[in-house]
KEPA-244386 format. One record per residue (C-alpha): residue number from 1; x, y, z. Coordinates in nm, 4 decimals. Layout:
<recs>
<rec NUM <X Y Z>>
...
</recs>
This chain:
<recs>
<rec 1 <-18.5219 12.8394 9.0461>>
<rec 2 <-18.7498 12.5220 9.1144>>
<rec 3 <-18.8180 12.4784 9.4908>>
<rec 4 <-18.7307 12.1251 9.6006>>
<rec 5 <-19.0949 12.0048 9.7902>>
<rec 6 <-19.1114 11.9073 10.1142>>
<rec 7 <-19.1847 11.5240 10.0812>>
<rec 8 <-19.4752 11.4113 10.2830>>
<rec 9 <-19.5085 11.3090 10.6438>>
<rec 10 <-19.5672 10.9517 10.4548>>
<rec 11 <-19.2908 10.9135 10.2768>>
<rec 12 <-19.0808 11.0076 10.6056>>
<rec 13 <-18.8817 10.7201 10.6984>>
<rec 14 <-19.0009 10.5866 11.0442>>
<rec 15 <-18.8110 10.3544 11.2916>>
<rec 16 <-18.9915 10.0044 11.2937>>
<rec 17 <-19.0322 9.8452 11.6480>>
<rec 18 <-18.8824 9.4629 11.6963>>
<rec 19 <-19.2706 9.3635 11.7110>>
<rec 20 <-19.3297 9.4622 11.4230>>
<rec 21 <-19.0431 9.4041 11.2201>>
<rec 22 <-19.0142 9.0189 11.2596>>
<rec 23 <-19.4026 9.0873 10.9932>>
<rec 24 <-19.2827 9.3947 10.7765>>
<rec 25 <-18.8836 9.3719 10.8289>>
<rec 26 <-18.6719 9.6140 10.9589>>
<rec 27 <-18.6955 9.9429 10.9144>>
<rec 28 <-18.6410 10.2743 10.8784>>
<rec 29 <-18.8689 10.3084 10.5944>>
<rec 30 <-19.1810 10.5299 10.4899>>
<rec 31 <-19.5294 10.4460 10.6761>>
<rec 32 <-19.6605 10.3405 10.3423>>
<rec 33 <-19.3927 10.0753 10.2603>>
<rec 34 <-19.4705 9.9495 10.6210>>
<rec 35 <-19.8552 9.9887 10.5707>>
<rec 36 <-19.8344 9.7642 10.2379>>
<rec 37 <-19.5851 9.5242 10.3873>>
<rec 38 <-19.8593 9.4817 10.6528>>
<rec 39 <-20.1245 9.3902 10.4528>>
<rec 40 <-19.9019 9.1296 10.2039>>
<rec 41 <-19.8718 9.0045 10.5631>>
<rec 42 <-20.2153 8.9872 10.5953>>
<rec 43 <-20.3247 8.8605 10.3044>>
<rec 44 <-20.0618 8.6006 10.2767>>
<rec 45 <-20.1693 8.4641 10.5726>>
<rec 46 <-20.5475 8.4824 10.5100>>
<rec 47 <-20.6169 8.6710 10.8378>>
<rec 48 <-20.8826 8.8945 10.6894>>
<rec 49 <-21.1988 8.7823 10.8072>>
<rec 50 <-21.4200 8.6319 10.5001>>
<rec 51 <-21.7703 8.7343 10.6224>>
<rec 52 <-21.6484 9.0370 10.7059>>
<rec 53 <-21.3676 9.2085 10.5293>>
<rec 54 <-21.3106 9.5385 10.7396>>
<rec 55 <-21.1930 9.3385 11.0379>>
<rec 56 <-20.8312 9.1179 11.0788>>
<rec 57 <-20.8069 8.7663 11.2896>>
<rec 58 <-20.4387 8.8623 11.4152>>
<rec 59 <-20.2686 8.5718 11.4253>>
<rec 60 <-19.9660 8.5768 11.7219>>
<rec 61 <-19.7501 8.7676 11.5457>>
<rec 62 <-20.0117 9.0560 11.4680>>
<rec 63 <-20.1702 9.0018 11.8109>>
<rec 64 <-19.8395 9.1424 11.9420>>
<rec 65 <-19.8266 9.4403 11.7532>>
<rec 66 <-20.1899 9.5230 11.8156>>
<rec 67 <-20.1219 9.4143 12.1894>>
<rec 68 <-20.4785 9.1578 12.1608>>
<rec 69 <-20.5430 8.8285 11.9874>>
<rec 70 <-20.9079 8.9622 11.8855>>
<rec 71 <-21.0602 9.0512 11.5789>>
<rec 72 <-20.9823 9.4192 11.5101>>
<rec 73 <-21.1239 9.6412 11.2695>>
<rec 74 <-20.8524 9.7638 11.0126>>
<rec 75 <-20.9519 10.1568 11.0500>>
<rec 76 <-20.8477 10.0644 11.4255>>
<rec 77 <-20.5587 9.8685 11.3473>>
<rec 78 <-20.3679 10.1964 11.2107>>
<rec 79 <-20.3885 10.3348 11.5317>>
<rec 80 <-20.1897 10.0116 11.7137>>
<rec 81 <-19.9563 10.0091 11.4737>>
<rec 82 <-19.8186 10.3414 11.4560>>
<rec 83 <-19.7458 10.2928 11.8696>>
<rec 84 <-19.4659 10.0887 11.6695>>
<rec 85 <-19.3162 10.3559 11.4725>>
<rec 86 <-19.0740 10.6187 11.5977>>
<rec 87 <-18.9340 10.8790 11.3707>>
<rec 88 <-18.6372 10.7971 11.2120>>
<rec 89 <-18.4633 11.0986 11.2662>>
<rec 90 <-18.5484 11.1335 11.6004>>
<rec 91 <-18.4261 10.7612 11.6698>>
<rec 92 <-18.0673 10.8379 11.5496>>
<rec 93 <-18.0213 11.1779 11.7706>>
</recs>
């Protein structure tokens, strides 16, 4: 008898702030979906820097979510954007 695995805290579905959703769209959906929506967002709109990659010019939609219109560095930008997710589950109870 196979053991059904335990998906990954990942793959969890997570409850997308209104911030955040007018970039990546509403949610619930897994942190990577929102993670890759995030940086189609980003690269769409040509907001990483050119000189210097690791850091994002938010324009004033991302300068919401990250709560600051200046340059962030993207290992820092996970950080502000989780305060935007809420676990899904935990939303609907």
């Amino acid at each position: 008898m196979a053991t059904k695995k335990k998906p990954s805290a990942f793959m969890k579905p997570v409850q997308v702030s209104e911030t955040l959703a007018e970039i990546v769209g509403k949610g619930p959906m897994a942190r990577t979906e929102v993670t890759k929506k995030l940086w189609d967002y980003i690269k769409r709109n040509k907001l990483q820097d050119p000189k210097n990659k690791r850091n994002i010019n938010p324009d004033a939609k991302l300068a919401k979510v990250f709560g600051s219109p200046a340059a962030i560095d993207m290992f820092k930008m996970t950080s502000k954007v989780s305060k935007h997710l809420k676990d899904a589950e935990l939303a609907h109870r």
